[in-house]
NUGUTI-697322 format. One record per residue (C-alpha): residue number from 1; residue in three letters; x, y, z. Coordinates in nm, 2 decimals. Each point is the difference from the previous one (the first is absolute). Layout:
// residues N
<atom><pos>NUM</pos><code>ALA</code><east>X</east><north>Y</north><up>Z</up></atom>
...
END
This chain:
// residues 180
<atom><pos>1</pos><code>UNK</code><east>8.45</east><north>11.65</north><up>15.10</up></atom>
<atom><pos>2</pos><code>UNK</code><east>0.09</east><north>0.38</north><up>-0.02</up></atom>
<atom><pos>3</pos><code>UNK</code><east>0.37</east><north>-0.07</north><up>0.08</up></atom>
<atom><pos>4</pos><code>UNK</code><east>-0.02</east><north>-0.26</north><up>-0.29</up></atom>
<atom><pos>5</pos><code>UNK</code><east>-0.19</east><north>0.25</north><up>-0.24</up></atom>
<atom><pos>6</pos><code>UNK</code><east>0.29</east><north>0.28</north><up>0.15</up></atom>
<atom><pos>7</pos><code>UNK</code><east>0.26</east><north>-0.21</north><up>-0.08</up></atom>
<atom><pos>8</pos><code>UNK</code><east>-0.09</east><north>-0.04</north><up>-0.34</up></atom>
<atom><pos>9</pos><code>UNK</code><east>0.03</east><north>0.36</north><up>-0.02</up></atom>
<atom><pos>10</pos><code>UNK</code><east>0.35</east><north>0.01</north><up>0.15</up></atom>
<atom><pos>11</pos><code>UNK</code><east>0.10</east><north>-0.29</north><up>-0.24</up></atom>
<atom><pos>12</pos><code>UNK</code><east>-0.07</east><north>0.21</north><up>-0.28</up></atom>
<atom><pos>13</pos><code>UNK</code><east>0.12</east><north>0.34</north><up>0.16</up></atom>
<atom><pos>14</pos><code>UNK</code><east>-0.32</east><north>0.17</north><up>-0.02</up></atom>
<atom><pos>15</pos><code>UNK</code><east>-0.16</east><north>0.03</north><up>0.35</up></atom>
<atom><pos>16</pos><code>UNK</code><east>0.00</east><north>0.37</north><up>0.01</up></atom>
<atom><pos>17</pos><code>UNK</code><east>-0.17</east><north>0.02</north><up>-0.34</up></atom>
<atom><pos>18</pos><code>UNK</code><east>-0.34</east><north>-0.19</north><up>0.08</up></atom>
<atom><pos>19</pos><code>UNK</code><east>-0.31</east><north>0.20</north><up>0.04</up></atom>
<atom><pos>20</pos><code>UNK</code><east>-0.21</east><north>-0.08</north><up>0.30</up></atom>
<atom><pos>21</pos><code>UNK</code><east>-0.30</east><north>-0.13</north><up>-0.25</up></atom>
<atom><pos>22</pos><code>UNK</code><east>0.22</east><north>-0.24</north><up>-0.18</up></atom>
<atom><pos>23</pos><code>UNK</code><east>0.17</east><north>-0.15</north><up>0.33</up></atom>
<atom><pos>24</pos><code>UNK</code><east>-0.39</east><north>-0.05</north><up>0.13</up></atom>
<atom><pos>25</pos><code>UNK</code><east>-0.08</east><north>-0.18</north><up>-0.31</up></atom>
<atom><pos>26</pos><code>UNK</code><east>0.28</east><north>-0.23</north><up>0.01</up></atom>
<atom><pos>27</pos><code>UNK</code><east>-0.06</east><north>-0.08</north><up>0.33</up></atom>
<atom><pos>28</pos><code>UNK</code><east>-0.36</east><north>-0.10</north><up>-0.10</up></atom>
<atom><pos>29</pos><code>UNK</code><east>0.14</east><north>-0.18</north><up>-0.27</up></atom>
<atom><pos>30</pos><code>UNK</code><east>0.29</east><north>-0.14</north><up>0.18</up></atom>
<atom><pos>31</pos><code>UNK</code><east>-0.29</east><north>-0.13</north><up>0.27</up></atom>
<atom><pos>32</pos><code>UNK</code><east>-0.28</east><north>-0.10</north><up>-0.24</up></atom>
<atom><pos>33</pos><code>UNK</code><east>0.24</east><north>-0.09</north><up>-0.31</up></atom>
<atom><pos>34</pos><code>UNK</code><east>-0.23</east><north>0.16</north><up>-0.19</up></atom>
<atom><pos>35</pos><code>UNK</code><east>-0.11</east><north>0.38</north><up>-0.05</up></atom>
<atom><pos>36</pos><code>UNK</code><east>-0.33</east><north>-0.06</north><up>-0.20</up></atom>
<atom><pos>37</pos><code>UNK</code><east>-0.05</east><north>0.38</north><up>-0.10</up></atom>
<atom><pos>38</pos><code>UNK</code><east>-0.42</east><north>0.09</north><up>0.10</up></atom>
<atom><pos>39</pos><code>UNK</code><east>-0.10</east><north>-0.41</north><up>-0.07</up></atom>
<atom><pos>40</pos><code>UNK</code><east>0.00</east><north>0.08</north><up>-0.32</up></atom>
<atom><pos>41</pos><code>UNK</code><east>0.25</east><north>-0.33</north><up>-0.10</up></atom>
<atom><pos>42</pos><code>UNK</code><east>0.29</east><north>0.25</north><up>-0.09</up></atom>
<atom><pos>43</pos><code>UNK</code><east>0.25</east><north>-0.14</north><up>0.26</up></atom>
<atom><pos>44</pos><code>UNK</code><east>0.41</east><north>0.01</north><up>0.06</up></atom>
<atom><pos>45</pos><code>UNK</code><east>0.19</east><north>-0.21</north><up>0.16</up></atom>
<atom><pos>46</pos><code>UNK</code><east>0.30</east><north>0.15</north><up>0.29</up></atom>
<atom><pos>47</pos><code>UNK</code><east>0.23</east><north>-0.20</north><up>-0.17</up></atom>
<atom><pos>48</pos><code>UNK</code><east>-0.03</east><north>0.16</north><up>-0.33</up></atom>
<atom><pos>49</pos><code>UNK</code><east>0.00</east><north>0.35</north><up>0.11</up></atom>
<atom><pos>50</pos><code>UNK</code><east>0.31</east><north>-0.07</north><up>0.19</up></atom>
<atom><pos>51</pos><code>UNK</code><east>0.15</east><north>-0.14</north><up>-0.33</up></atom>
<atom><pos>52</pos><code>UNK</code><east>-0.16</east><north>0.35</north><up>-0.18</up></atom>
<atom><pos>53</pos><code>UNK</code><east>0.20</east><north>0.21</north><up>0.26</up></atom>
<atom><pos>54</pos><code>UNK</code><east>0.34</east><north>-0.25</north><up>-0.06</up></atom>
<atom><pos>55</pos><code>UNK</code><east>-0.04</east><north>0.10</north><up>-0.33</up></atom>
<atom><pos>56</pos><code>UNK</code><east>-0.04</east><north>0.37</north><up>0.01</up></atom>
<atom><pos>57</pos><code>UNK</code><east>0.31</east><north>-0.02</north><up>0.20</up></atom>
<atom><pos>58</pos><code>UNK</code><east>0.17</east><north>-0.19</north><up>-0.24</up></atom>
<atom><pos>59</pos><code>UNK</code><east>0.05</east><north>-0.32</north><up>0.22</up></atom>
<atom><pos>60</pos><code>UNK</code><east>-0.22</east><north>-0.23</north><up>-0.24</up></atom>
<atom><pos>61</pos><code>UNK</code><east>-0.15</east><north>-0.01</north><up>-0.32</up></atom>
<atom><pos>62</pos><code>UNK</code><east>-0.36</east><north>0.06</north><up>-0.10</up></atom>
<atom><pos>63</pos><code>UNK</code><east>-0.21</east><north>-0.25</north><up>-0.23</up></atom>
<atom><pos>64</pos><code>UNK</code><east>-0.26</east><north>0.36</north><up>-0.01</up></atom>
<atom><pos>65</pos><code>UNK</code><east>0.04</east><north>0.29</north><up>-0.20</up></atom>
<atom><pos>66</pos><code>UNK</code><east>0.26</east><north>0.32</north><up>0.04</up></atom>
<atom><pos>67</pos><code>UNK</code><east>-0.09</east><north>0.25</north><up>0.34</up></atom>
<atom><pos>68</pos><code>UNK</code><east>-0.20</east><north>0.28</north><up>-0.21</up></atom>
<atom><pos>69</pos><code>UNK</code><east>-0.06</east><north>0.33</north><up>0.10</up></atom>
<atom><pos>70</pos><code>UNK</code><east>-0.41</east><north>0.14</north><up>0.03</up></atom>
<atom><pos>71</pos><code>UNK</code><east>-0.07</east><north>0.21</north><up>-0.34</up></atom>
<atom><pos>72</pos><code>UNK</code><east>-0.38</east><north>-0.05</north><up>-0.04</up></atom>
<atom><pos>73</pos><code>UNK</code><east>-0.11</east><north>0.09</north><up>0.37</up></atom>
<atom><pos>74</pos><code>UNK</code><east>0.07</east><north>0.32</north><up>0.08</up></atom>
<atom><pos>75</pos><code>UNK</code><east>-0.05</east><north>-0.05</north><up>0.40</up></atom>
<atom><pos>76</pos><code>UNK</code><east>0.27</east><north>-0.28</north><up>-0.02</up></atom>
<atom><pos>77</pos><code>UNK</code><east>0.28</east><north>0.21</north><up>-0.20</up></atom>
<atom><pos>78</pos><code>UNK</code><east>0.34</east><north>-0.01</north><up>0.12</up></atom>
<atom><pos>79</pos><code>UNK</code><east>-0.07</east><north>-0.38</north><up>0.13</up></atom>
<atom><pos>80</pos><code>UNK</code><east>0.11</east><north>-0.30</north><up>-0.17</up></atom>
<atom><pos>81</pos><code>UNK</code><east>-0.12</east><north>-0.33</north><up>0.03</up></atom>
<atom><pos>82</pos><code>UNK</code><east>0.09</east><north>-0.36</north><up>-0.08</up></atom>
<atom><pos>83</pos><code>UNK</code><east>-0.19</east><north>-0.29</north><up>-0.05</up></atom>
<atom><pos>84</pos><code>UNK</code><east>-0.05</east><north>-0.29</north><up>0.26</up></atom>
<atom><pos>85</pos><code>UNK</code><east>-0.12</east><north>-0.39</north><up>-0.12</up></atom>
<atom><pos>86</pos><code>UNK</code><east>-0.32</east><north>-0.01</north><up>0.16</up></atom>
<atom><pos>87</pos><code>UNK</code><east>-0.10</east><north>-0.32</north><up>0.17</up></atom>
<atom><pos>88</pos><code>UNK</code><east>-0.23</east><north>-0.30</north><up>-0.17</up></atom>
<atom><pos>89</pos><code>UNK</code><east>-0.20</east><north>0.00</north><up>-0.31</up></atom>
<atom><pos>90</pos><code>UNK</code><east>-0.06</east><north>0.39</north><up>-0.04</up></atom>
<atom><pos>91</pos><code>UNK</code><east>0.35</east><north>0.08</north><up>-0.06</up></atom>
<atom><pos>92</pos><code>UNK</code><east>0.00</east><north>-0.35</north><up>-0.26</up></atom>
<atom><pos>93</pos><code>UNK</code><east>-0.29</east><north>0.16</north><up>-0.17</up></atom>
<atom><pos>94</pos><code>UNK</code><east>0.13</east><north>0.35</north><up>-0.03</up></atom>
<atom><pos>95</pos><code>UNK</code><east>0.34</east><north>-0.07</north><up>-0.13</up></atom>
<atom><pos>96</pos><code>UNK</code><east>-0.18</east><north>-0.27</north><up>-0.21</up></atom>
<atom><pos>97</pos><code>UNK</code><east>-0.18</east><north>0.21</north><up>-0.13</up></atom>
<atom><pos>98</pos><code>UNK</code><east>0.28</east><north>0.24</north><up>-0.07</up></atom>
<atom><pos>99</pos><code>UNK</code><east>0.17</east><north>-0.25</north><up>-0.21</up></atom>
<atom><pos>100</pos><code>UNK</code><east>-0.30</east><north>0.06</north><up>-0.24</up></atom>
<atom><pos>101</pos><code>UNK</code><east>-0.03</east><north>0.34</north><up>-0.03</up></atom>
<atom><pos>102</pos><code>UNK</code><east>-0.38</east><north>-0.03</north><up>0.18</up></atom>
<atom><pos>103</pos><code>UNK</code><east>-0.27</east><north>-0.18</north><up>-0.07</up></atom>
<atom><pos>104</pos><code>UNK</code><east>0.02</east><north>-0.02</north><up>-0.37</up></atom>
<atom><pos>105</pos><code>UNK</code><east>0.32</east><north>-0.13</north><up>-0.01</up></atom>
<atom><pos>106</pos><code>UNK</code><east>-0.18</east><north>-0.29</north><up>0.21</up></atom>
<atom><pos>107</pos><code>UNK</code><east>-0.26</east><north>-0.03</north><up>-0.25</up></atom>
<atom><pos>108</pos><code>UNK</code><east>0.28</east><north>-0.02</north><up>-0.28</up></atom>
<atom><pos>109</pos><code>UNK</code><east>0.17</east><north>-0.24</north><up>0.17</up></atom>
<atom><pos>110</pos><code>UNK</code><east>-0.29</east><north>-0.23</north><up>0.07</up></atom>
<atom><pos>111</pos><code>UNK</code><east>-0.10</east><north>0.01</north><up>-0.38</up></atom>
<atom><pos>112</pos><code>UNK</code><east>0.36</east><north>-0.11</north><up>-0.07</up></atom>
<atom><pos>113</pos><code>UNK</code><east>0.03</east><north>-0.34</north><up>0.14</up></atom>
<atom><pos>114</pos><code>UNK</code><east>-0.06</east><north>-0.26</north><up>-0.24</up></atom>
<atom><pos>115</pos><code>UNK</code><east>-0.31</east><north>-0.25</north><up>0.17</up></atom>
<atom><pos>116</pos><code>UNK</code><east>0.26</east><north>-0.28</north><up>0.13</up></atom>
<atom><pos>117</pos><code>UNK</code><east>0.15</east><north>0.02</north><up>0.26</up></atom>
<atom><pos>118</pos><code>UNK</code><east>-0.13</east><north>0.38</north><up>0.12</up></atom>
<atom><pos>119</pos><code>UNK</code><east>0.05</east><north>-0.01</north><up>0.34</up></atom>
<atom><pos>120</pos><code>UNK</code><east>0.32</east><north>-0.11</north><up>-0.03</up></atom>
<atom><pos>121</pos><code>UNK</code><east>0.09</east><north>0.22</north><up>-0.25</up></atom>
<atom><pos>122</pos><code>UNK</code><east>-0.13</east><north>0.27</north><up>0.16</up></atom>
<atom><pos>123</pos><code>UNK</code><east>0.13</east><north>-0.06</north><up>0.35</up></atom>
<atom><pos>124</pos><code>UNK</code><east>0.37</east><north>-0.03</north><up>-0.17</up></atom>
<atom><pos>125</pos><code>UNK</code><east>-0.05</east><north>0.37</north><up>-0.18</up></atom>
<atom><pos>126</pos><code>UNK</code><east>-0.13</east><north>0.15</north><up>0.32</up></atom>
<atom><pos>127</pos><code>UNK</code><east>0.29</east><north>-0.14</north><up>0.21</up></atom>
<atom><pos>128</pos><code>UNK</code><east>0.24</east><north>0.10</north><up>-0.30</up></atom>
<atom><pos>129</pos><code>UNK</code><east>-0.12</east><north>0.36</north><up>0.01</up></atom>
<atom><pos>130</pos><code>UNK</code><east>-0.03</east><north>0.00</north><up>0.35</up></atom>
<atom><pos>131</pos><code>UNK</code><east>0.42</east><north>-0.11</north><up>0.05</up></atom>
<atom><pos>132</pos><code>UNK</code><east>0.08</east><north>0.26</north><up>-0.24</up></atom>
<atom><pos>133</pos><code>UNK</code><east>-0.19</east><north>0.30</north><up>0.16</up></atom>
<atom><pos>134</pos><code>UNK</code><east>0.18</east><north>-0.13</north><up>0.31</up></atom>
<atom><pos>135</pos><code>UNK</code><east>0.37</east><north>0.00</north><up>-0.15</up></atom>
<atom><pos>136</pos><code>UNK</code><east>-0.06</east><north>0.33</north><up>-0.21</up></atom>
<atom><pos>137</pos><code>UNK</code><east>-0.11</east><north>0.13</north><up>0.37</up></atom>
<atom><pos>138</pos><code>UNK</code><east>-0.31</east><north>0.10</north><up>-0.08</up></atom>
<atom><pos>139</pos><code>UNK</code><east>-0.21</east><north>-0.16</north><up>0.27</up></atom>
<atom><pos>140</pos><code>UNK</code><east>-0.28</east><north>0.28</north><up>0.12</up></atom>
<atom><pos>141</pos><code>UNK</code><east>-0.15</east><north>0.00</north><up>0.32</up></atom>
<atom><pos>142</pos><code>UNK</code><east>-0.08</east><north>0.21</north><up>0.30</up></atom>
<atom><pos>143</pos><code>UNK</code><east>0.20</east><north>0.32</north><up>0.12</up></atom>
<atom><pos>144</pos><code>UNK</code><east>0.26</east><north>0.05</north><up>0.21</up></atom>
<atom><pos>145</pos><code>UNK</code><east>0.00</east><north>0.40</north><up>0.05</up></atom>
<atom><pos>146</pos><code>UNK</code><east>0.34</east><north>0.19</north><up>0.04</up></atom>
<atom><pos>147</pos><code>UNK</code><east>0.14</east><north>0.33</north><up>-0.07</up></atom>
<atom><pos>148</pos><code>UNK</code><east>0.35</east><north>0.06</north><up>-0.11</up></atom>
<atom><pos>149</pos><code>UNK</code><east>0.20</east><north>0.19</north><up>0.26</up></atom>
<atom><pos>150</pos><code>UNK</code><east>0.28</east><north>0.28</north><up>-0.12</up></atom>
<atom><pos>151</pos><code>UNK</code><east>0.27</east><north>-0.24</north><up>0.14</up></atom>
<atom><pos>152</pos><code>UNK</code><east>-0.13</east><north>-0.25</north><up>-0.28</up></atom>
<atom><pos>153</pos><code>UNK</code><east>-0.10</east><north>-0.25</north><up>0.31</up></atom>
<atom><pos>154</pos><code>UNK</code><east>-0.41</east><north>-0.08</north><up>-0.04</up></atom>
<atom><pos>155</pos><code>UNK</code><east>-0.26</east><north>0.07</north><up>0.29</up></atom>
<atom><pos>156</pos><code>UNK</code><east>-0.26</east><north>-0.27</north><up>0.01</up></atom>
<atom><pos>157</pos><code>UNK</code><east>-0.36</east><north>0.15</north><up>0.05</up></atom>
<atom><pos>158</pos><code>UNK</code><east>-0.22</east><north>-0.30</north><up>-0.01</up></atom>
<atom><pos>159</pos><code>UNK</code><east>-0.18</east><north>-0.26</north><up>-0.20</up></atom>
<atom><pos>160</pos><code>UNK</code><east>-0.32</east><north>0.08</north><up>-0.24</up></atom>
<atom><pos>161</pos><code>UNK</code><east>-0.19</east><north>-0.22</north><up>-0.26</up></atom>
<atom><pos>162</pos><code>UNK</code><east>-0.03</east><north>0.11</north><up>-0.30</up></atom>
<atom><pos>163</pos><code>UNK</code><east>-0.37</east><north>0.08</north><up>-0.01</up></atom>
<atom><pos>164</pos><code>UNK</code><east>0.05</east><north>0.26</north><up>0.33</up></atom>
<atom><pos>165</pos><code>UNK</code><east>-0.10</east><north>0.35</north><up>-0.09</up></atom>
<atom><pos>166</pos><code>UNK</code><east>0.33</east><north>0.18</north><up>-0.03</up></atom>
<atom><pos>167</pos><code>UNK</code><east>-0.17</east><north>0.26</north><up>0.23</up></atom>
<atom><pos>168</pos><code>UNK</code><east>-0.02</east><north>-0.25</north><up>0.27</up></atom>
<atom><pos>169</pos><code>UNK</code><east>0.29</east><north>-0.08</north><up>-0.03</up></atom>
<atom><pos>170</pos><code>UNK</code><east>0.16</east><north>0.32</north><up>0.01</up></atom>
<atom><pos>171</pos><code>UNK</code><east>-0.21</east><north>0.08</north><up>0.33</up></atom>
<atom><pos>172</pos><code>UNK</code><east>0.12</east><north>-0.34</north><up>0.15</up></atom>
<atom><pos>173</pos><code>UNK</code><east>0.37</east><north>0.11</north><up>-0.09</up></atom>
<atom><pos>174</pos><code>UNK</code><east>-0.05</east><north>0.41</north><up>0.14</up></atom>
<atom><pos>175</pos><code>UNK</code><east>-0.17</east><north>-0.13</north><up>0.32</up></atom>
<atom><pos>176</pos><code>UNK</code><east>0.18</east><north>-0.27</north><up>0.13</up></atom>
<atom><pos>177</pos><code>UNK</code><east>0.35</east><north>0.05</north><up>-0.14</up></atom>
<atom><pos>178</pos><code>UNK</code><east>0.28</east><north>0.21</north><up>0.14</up></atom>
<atom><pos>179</pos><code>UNK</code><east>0.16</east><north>0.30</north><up>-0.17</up></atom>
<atom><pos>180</pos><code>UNK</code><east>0.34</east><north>-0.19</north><up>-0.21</up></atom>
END
């Protein structure tokens, strides 16, 4: 199963650019299929941060939004990060949510459907807004941590959740990564 997760790696020419921490959390992904981050329902899929990292190496293309640089958190500066789909109904719920600018927009849109037929109506404006968040690549999701190197290749640090306190996260990335 690490040869398989290596390979991957070598595939898409990165292996010596893989923190330790993100190579331990695709192995628990690649093992459970899942990385549900603390039980809290936030959860990735390997598969999808395989296809994040294809991406960032411009193998693939990306239904989630542009690799961003940190501007708000001052411990996370000089990292960027780029979204991964999350797995099951929390990512549905977040990007649905999205599509509505919050929950007002839900309210609005609730108050606009005519009595007959809602739910249909409704289901076919969620899943219209939902296909075009996904082709205007604007999907959110979890993180996929990596810092641009001076070469212009990436270093891949490891995954977070949106929620995570960019301090911990930054201690996570200082402690267990090695110098790039």
């Amino acid at each position: 199963m690490i040869r398989f997760i290596e390979w991957r790696f070598e595939t898409l020419e990165i292996e010596d650019r893989v923190s330790e921490v993100l190579r331990a959390q695709l192995q628990m992904l690649f093992e459970n299929r899942l990385l549900d981050f603390f039980n809290s329902g936030s959860a990735v899929y390997y598969d999808h941060v395989i296809d994040c990292l294809s991406h960032l190496e411009e193998k693939s293309i990306s239904s989630t939004k542009a690799a961003t640089a940190f501007k708000r958190d001052e411990e996370l500066k000089g990292l960027w990060h780029k979204h991964i789909l999350e797995a099951g109904n929390l990512s549905l719920n977040r990007n649905l949510i999205k599509t509505m600018q919050g929950t007002k927009g839900v309210k609005r849109m609730v108050a606009g459907i005519s009595d007959s037929p809602t739910a249909q109506q409704f289901s076919h404006r969620m899943i219209s807004r939902l296909q075009n968040l996904s082709s205007d690549k604007k999907m959110t999701g979890e993180w996929l941590i990596f810092e641009k190197l001076r070469d212009g290749q990436n270093y891949y640090h490891t995954i977070a959740a949106h929620y995570e306190c960019p301090a911990e996260i930054a201690k996570r990335i200082d402690r267990l990564t090695k110098d790039v």
